[in-house]
gemmi code that builds the backbone of each chain (N, CA, C; Angstrom):
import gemmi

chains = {
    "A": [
        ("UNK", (0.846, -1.199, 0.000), (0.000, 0.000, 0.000), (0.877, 1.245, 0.000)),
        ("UNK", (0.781, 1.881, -1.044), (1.065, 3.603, -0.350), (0.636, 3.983, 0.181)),
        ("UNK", (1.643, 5.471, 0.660), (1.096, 6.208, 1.602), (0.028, 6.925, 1.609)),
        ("UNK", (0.510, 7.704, -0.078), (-0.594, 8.414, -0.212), (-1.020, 8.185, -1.578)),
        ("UNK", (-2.616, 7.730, -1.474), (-2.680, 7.111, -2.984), (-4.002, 8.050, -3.556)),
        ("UNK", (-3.971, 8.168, -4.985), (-4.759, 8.755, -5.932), (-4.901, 8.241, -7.085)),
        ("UNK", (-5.986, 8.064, -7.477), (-6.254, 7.496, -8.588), (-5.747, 8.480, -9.886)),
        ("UNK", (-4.996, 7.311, -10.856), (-4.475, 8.170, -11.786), (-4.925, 8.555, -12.662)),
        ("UNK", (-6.460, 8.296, -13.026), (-7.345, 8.809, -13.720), (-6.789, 8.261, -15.274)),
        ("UNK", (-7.031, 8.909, -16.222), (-7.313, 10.610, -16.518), (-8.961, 10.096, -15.717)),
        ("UNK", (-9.094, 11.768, -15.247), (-10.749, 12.037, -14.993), (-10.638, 13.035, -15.812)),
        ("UNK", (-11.951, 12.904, -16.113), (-12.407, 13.870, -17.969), (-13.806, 14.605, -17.032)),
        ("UNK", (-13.715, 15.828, -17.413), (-15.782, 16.401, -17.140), (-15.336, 17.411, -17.804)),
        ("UNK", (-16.716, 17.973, -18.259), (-16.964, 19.073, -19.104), (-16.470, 20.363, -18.873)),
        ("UNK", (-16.468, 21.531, -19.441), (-16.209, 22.707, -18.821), (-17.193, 23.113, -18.332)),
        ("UNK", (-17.212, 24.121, -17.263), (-18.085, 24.579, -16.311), (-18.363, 23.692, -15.025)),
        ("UNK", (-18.245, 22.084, -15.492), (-18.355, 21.226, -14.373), (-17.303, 21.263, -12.850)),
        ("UNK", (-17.908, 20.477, -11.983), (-17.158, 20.391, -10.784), (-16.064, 18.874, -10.960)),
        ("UNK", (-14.912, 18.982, -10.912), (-14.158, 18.287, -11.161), (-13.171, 17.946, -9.508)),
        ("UNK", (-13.814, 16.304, -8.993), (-13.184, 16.270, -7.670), (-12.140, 15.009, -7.771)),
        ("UNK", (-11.627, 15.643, -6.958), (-10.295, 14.276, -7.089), (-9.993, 13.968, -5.682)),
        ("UNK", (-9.693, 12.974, -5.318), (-9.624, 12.210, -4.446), (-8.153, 11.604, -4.036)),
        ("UNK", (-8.008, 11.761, -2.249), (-6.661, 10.824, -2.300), (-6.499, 10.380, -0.414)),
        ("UNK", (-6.232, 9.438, -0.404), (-6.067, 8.718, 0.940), (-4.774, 8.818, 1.220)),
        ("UNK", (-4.718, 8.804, 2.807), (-3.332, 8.595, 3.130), (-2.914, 7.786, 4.467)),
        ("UNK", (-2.111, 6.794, 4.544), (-2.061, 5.871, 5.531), (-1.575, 6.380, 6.697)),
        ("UNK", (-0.045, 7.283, 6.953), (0.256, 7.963, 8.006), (-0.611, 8.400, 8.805)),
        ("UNK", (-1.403, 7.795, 10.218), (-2.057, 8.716, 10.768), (-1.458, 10.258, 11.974)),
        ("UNK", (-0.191, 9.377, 11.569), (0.451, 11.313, 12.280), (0.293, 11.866, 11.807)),
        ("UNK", (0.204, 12.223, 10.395), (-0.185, 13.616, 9.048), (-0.497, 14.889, 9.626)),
        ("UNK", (-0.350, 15.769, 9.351), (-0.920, 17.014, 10.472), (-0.731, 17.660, 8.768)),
        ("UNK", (-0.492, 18.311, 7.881), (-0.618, 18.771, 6.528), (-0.968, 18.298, 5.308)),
        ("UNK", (-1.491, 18.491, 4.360), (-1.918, 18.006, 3.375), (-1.693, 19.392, 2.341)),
        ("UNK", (-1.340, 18.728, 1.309), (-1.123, 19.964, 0.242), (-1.571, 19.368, -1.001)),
        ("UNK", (-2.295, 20.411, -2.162), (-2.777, 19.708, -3.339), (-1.441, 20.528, -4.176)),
        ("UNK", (-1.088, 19.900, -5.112), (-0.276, 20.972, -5.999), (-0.886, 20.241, -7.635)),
        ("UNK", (-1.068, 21.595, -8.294), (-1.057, 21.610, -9.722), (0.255, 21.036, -10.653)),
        ("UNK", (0.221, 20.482, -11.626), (1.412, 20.306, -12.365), (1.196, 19.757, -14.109)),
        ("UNK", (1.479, 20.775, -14.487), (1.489, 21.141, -16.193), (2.612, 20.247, -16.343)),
        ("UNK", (1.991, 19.699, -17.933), (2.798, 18.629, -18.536), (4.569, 19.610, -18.824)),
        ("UNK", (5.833, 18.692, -18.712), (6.994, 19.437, -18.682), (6.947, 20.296, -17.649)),
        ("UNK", (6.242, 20.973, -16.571), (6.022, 21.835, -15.789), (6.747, 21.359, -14.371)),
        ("UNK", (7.064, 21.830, -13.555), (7.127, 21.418, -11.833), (6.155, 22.080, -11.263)),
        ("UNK", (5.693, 21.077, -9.978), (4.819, 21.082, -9.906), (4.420, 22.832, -8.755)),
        ("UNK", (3.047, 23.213, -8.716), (3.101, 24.373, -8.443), (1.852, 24.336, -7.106)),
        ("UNK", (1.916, 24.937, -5.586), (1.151, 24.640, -4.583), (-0.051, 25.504, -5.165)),
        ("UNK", (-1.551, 24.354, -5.184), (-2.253, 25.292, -5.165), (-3.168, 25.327, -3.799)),
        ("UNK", (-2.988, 24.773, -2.928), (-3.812, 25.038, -1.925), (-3.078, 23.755, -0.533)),
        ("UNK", (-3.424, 24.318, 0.796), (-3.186, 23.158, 1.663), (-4.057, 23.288, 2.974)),
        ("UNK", (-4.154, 22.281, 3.806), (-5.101, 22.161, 4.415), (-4.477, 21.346, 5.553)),
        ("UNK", (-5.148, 21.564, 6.906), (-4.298, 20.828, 8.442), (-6.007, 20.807, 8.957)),
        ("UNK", (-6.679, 21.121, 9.135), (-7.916, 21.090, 10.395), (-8.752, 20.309, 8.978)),
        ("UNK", (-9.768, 19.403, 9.738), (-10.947, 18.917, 9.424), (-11.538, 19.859, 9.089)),
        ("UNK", (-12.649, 19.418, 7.740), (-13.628, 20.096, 6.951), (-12.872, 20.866, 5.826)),
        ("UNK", (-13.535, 21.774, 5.639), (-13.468, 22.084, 4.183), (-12.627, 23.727, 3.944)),
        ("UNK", (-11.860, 24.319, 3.054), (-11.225, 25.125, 3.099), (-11.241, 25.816, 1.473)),
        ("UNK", (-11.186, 27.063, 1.404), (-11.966, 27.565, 0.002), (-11.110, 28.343, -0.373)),
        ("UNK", (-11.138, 28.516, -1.444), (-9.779, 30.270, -2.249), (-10.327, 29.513, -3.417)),
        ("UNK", (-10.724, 30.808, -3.731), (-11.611, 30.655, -5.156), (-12.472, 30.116, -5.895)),
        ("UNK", (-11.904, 29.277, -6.707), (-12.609, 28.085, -7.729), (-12.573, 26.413, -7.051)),
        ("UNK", (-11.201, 26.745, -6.187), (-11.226, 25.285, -5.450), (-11.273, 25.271, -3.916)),
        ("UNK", (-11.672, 23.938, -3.468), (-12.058, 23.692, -2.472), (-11.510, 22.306, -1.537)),
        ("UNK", (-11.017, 22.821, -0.789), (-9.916, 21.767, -0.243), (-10.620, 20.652, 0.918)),
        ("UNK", (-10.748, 19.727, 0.865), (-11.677, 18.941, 2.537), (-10.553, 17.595, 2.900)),
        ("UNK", (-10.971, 17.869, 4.190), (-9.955, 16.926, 5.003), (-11.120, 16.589, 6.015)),
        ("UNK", (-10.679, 14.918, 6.089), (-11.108, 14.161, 7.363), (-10.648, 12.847, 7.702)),
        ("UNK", (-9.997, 13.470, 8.753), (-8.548, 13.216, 9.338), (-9.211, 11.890, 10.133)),
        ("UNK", (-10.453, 11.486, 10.371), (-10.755, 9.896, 10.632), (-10.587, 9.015, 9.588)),
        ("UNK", (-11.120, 9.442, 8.628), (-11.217, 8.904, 7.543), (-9.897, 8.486, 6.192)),
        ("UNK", (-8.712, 9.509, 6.823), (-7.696, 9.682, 6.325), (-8.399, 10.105, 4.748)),
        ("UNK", (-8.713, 11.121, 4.828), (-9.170, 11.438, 3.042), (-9.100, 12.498, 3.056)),
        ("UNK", (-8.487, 12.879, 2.030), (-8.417, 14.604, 1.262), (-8.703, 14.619, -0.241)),
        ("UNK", (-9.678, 15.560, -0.432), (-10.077, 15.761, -1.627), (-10.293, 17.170, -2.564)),
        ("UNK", (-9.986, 17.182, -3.214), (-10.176, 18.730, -4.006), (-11.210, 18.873, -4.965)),
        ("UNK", (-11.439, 19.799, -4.932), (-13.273, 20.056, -5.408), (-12.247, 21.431, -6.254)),
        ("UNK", (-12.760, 21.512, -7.771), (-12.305, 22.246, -8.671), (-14.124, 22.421, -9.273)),
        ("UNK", (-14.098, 23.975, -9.181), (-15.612, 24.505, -9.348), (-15.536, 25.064, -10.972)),
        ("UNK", (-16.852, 24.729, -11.791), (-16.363, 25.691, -13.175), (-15.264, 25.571, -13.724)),
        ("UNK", (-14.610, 23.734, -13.783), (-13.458, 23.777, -14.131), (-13.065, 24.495, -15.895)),
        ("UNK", (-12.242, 25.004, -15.895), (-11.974, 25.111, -16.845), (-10.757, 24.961, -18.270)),
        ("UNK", (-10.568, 24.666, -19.602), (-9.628, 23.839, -20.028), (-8.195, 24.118, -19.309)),
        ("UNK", (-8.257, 25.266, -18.899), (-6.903, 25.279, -18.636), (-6.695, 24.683, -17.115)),
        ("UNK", (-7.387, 24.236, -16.189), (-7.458, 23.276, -15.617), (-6.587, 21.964, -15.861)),
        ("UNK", (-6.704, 21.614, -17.416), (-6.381, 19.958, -17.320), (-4.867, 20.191, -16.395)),
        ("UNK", (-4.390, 18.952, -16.022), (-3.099, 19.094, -15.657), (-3.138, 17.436, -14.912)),
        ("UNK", (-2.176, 17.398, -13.964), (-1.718, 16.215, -13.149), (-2.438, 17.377, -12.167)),
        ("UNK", (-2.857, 16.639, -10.929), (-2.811, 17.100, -9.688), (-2.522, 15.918, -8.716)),
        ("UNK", (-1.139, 16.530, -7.757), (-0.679, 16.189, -6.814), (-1.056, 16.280, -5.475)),
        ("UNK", (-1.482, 14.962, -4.676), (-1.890, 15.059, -3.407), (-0.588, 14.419, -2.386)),
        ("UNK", (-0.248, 15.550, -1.249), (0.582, 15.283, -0.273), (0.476, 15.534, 1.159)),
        ("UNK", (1.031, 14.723, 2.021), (0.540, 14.416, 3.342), (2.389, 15.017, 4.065)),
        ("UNK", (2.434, 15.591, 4.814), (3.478, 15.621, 6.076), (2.864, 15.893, 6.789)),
        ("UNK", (4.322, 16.280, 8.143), (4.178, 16.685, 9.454), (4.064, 15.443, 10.125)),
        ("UNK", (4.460, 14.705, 9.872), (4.105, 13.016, 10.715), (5.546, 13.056, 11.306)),
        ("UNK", (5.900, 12.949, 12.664), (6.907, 12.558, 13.596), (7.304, 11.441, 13.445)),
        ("UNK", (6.291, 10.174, 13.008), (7.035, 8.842, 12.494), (7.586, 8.890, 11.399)),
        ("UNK", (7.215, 9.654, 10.394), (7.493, 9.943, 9.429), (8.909, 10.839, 9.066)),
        ("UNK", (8.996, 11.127, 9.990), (10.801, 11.958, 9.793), (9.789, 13.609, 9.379)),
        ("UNK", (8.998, 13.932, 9.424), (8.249, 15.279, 8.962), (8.680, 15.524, 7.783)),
        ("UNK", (8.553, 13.977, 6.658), (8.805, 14.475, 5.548), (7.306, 14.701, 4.738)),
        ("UNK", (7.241, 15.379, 3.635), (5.966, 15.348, 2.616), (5.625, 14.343, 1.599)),
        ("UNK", (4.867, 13.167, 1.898), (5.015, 12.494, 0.869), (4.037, 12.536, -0.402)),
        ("UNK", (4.575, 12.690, -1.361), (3.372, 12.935, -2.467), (2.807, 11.425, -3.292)),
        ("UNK", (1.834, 11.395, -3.471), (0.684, 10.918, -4.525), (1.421, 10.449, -6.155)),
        ("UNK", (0.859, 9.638, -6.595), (1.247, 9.754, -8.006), (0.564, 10.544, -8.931)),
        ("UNK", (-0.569, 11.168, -8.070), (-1.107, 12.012, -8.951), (-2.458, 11.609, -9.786)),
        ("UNK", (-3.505, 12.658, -10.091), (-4.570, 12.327, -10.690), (-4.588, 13.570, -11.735)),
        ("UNK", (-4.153, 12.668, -13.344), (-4.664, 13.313, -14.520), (-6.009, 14.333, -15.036)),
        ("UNK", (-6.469, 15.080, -14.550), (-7.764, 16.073, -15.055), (-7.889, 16.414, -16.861)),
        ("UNK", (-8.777, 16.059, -17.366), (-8.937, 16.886, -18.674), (-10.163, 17.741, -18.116)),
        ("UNK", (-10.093, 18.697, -18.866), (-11.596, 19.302, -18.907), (-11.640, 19.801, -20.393)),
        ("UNK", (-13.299, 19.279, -20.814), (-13.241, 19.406, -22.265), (-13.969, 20.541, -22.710)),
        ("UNK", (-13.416, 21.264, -23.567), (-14.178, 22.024, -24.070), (-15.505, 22.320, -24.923)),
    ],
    "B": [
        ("UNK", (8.808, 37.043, -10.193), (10.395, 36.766, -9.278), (10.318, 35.190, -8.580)),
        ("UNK", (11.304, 34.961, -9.160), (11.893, 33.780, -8.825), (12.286, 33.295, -7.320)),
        ("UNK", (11.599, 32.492, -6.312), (12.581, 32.441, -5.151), (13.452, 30.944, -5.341)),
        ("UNK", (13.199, 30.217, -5.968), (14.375, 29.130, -6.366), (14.549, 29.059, -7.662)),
        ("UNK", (15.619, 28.540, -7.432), (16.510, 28.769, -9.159), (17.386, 27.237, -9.502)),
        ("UNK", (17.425, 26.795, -10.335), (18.109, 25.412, -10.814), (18.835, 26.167, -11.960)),
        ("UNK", (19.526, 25.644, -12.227), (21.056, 25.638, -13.408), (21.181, 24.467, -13.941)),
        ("UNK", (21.711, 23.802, -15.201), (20.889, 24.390, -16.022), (19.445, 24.288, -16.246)),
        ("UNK", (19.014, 24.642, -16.961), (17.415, 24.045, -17.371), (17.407, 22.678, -18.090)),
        ("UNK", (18.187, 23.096, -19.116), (18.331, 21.736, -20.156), (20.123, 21.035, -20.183)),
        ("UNK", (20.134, 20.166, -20.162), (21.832, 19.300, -20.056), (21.907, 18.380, -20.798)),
        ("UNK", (22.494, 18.244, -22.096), (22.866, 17.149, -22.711), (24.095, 17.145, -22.694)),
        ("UNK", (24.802, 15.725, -22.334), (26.432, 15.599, -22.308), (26.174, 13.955, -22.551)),
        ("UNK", (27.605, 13.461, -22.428), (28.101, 12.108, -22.766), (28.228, 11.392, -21.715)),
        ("UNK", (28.300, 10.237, -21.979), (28.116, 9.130, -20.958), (29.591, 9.093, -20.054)),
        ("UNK", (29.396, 9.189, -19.207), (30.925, 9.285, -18.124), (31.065, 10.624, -17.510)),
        ("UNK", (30.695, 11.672, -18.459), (31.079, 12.965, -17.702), (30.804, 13.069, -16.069)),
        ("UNK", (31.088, 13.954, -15.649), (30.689, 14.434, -14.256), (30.171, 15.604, -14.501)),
        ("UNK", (28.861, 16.042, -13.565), (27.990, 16.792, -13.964), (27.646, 17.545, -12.346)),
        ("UNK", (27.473, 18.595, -12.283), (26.905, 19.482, -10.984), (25.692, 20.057, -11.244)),
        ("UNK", (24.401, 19.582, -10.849), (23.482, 20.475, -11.298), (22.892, 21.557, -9.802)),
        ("UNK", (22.543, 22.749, -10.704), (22.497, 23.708, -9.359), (20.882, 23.980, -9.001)),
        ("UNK", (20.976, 24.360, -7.289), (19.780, 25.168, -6.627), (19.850, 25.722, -5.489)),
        ("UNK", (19.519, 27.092, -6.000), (19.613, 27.942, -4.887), (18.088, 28.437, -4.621)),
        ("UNK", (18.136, 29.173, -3.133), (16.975, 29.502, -2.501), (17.204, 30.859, -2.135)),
        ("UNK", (15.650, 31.970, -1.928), (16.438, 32.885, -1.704), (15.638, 32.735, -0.228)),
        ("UNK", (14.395, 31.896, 0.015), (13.933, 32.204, 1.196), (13.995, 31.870, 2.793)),
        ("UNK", (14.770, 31.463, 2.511), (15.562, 31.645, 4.000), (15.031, 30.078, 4.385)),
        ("UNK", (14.689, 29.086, 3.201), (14.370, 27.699, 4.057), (15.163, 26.677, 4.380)),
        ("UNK", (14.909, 26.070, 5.497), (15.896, 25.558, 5.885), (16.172, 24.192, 5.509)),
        ("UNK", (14.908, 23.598, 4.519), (14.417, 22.560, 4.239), (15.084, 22.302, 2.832)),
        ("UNK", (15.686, 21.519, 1.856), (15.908, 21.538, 0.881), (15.778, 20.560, 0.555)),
        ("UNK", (15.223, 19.925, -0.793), (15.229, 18.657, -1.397), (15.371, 18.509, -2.808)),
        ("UNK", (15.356, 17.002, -3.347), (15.734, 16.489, -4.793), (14.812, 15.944, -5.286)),
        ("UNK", (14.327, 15.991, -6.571), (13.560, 14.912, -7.065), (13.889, 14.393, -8.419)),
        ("UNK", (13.575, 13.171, -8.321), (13.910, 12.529, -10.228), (12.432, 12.272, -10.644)),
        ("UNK", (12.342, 12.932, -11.926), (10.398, 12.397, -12.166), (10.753, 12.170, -13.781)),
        ("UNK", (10.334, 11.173, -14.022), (9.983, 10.496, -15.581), (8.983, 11.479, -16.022)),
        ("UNK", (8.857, 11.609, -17.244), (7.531, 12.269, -18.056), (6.724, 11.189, -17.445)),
        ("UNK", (5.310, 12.180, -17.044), (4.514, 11.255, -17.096), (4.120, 10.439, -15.280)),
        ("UNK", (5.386, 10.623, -14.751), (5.503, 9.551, -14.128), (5.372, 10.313, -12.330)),
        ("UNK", (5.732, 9.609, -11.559), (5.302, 10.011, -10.171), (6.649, 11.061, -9.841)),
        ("UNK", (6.906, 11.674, -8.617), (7.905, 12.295, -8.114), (8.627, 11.250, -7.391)),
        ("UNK", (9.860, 11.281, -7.476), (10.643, 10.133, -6.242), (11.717, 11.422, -5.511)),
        ("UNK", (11.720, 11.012, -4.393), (13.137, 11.815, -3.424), (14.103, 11.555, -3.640)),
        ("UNK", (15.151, 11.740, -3.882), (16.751, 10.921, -3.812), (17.367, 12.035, -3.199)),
        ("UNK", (17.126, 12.601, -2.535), (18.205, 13.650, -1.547), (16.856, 14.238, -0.641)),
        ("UNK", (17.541, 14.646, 0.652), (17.190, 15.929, 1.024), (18.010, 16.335, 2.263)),
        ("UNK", (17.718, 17.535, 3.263), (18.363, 17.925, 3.760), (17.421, 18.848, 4.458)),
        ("UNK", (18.023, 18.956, 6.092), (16.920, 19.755, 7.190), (17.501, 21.021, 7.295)),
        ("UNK", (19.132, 21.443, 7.338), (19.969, 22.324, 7.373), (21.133, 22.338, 6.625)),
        ("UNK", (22.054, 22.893, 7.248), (23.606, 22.767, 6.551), (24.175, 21.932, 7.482)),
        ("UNK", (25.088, 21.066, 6.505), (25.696, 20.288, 7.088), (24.968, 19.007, 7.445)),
        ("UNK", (23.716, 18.827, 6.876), (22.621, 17.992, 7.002), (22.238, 17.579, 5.510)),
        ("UNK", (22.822, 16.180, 5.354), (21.962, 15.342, 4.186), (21.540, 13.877, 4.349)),
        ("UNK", (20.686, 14.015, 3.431), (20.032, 12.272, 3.794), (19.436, 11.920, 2.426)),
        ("UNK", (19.560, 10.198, 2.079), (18.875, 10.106, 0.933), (17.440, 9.827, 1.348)),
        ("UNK", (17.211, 9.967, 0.291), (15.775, 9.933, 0.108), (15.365, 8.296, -0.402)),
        ("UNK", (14.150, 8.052, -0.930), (13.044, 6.770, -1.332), (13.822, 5.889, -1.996)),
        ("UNK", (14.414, 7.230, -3.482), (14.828, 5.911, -4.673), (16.482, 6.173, -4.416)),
        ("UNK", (17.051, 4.879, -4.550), (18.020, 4.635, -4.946), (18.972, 5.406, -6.059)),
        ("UNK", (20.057, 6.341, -5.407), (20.328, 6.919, -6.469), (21.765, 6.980, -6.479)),
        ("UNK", (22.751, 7.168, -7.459), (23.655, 7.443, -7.761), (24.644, 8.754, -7.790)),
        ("UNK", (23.442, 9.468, -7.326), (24.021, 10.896, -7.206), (24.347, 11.478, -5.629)),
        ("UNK", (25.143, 12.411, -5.552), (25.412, 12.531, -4.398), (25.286, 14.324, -3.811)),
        ("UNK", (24.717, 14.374, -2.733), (24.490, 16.202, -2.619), (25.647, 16.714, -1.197)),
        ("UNK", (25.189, 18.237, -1.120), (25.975, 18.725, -0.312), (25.216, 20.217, -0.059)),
        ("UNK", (25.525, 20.570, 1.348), (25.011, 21.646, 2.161), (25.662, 22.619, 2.935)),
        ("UNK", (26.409, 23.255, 2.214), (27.400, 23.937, 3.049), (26.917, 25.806, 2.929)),
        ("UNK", (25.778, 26.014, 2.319), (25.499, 27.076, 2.717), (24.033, 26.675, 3.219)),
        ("UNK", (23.179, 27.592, 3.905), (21.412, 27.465, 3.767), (20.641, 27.501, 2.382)),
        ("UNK", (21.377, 29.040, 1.408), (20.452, 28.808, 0.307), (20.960, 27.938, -0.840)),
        ("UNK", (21.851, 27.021, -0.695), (22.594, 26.158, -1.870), (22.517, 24.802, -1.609)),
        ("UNK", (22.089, 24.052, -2.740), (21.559, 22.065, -2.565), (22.258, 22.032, -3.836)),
        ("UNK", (23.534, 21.887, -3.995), (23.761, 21.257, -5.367), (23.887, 19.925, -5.167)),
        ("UNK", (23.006, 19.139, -6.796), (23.459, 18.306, -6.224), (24.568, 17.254, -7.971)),
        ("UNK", (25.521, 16.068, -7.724), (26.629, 15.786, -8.345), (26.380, 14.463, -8.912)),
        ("UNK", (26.350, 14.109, -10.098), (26.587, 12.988, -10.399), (28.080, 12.743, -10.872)),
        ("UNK", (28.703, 11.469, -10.208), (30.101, 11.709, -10.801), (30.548, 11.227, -12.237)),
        ("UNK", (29.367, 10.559, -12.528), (29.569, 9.097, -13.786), (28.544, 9.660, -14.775)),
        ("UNK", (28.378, 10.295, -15.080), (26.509, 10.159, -16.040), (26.661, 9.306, -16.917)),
        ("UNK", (25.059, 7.973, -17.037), (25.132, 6.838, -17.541), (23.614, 7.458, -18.355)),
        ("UNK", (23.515, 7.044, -19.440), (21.787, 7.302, -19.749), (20.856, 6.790, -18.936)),
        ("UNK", (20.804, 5.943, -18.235), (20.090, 5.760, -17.190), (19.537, 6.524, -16.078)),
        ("UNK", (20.147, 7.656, -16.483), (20.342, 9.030, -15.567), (19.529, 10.251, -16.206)),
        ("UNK", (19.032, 9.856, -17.137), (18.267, 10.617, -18.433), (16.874, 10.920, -17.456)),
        ("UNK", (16.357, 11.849, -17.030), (15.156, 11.924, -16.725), (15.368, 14.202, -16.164)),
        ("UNK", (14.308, 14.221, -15.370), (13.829, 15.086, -14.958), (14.467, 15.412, -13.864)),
        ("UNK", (15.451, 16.486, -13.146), (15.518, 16.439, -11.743), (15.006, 18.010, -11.127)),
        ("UNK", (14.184, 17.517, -10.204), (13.645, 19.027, -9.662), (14.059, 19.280, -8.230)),
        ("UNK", (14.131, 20.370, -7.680), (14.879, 20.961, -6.584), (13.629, 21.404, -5.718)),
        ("UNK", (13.425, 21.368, -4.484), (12.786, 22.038, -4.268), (12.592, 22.160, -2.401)),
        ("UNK", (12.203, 23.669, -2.149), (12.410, 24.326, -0.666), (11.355, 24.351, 0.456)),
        ("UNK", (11.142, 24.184, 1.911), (10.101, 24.418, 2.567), (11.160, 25.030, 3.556)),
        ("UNK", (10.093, 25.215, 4.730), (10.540, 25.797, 5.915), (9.375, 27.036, 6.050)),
        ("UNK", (9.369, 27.560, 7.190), (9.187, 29.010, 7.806), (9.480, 29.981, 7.655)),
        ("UNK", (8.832, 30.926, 6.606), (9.218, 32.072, 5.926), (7.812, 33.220, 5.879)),
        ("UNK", (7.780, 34.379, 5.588), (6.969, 35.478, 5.095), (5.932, 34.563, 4.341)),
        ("UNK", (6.633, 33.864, 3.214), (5.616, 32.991, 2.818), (5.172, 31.736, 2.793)),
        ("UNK", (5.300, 31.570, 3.842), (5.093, 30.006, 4.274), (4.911, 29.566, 5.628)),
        ("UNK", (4.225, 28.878, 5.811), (4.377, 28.325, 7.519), (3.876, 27.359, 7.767)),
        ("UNK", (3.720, 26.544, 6.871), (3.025, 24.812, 7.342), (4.109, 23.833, 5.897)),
        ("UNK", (5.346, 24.267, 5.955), (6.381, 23.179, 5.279), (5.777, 23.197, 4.200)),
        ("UNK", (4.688, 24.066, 3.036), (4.690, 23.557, 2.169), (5.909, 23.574, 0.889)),
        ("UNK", (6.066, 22.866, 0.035), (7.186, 22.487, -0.225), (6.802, 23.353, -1.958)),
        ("UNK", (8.171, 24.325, -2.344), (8.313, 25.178, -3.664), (9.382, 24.599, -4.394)),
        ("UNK", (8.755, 24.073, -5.930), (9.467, 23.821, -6.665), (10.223, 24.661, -7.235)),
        ("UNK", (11.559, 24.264, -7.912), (12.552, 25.109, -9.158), (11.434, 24.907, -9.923)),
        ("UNK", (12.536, 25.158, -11.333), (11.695, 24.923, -12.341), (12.158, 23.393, -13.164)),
        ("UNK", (13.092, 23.333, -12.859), (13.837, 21.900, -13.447), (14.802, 21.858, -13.735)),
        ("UNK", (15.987, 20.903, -13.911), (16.756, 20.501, -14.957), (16.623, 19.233, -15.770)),
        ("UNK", (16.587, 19.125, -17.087), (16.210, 18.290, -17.784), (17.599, 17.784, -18.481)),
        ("UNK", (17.950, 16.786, -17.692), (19.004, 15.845, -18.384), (18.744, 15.123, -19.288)),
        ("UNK", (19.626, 14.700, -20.183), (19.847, 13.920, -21.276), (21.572, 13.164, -21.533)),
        ("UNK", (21.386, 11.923, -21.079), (22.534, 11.149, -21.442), (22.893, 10.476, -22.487)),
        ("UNK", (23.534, 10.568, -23.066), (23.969, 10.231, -24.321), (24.548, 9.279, -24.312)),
    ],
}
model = gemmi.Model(1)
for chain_id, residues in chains.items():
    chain = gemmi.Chain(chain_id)
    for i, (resn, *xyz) in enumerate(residues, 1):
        res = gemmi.Residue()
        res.name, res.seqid = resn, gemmi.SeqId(i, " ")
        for name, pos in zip(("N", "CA", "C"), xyz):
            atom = gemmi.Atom()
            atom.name, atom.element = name, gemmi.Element(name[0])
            atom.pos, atom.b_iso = gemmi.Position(*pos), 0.0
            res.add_atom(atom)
        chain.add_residue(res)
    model.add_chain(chain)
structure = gemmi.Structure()
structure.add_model(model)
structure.setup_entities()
């Protein structure tokens, strides 16, 4: 099992649609979670992160954590093409963990025009 | 504006050379790390480092070797380059800064090797 796993999709939805992606993580020390964007040839770029249960907002996306459940998910509102990308889900702050960040393999987005 | 920087962007050389690829930080983190990523493919660690004078490898198995002798500098060295070595390597900073405060972690932009 990984640590932190995400389905690698591709997930495809329309434009204007809500485009959510999903990712578990086994560490239950985790105390951070970070989503990052990443354009093909690109490195990857933070777009949002999240530590407390429930849900956390800046803009178009929407970040939720529940830290029983070990699940974090990103909610992308009105996605739009320039959306498609990889998105990266990552977990630190774990003391067993050496407080390193471990990332996801990532979930492919298209959004079609 | 740039707060991390890699050298070069793009590297093609021959099989055997020895190669230094660079990254600097300007934000004062104390956190520095390595990554090798395939097109396409997941991120792996092969370095990182908590301070100066502080290194450790990382997940994958690697051949390359780093060093920390300032805060804003992670270069890191391959001594042999084999094509096997052909991929993506990205640099990248966390720590406690103006802009930051929960370790999230800022990529370079890349260096893109090519072994010949």
């Amino acid at each position: 099992q990984k640590e932190v796993e995400q389905n690698s999709g591709p997930l495809s939805v329309p434009e204007g649609a809500i485009a959510s992606l999903n990712c578990t993580y086994s560490d239950r020390g985790s105390q951070s979670f970070f989503w990052y964007r990443q354009y093909s040839g690109k490195s990857p770029e933070l777009i949002m992160f999240i530590y407390s249960n429930g849900d956390k907002e800046d803009g178009r996306f929407t970040a939720q954590l529940n830290k029983a459940s070990q699940y974090v998910s990103l909610l992308i509102r009105d996605s739009q093409p320039s959306d498609s990308a990889t998105y990266l889900c990552a977990a630190g702050g774990s003391r067993t963990g050496g407080f390193k960040t471990i990332f996801g393999a990532g979930t492919r987005l298209f959004v079609k025009a | 504006e740039a707060d991390i920087y890699q050298t070069p962007r793009y590297l093609v050389i021959g099989t055997g050379k020895k190669i230094t690829l660079e990254c600097s930080q300007t934000m004062g983190h104390d956190k520095m790390y390595w990554y090798q990523q395939d097109p396409g493919m997941e991120l792996h660690l092969i370095h990182y480092s908590y301070g100066v004078n502080s290194t450790e490898k990382g997940d994958l198995s690697s051949e390359s070797t780093v060093s920390r002798i300032r805060t804003e500098h992670f270069p890191l060295t391959l001594e042999s380059a084999r094509p096997s070595h052909t991929s993506q390597y990205l640099c990248a900073s966390s720590g406690d800064s103006p802009k930051s405060s929960y370790n999230e972690q800022f990529f370079g932009p890349g260096t893109r090797l090519t072994v010949l």
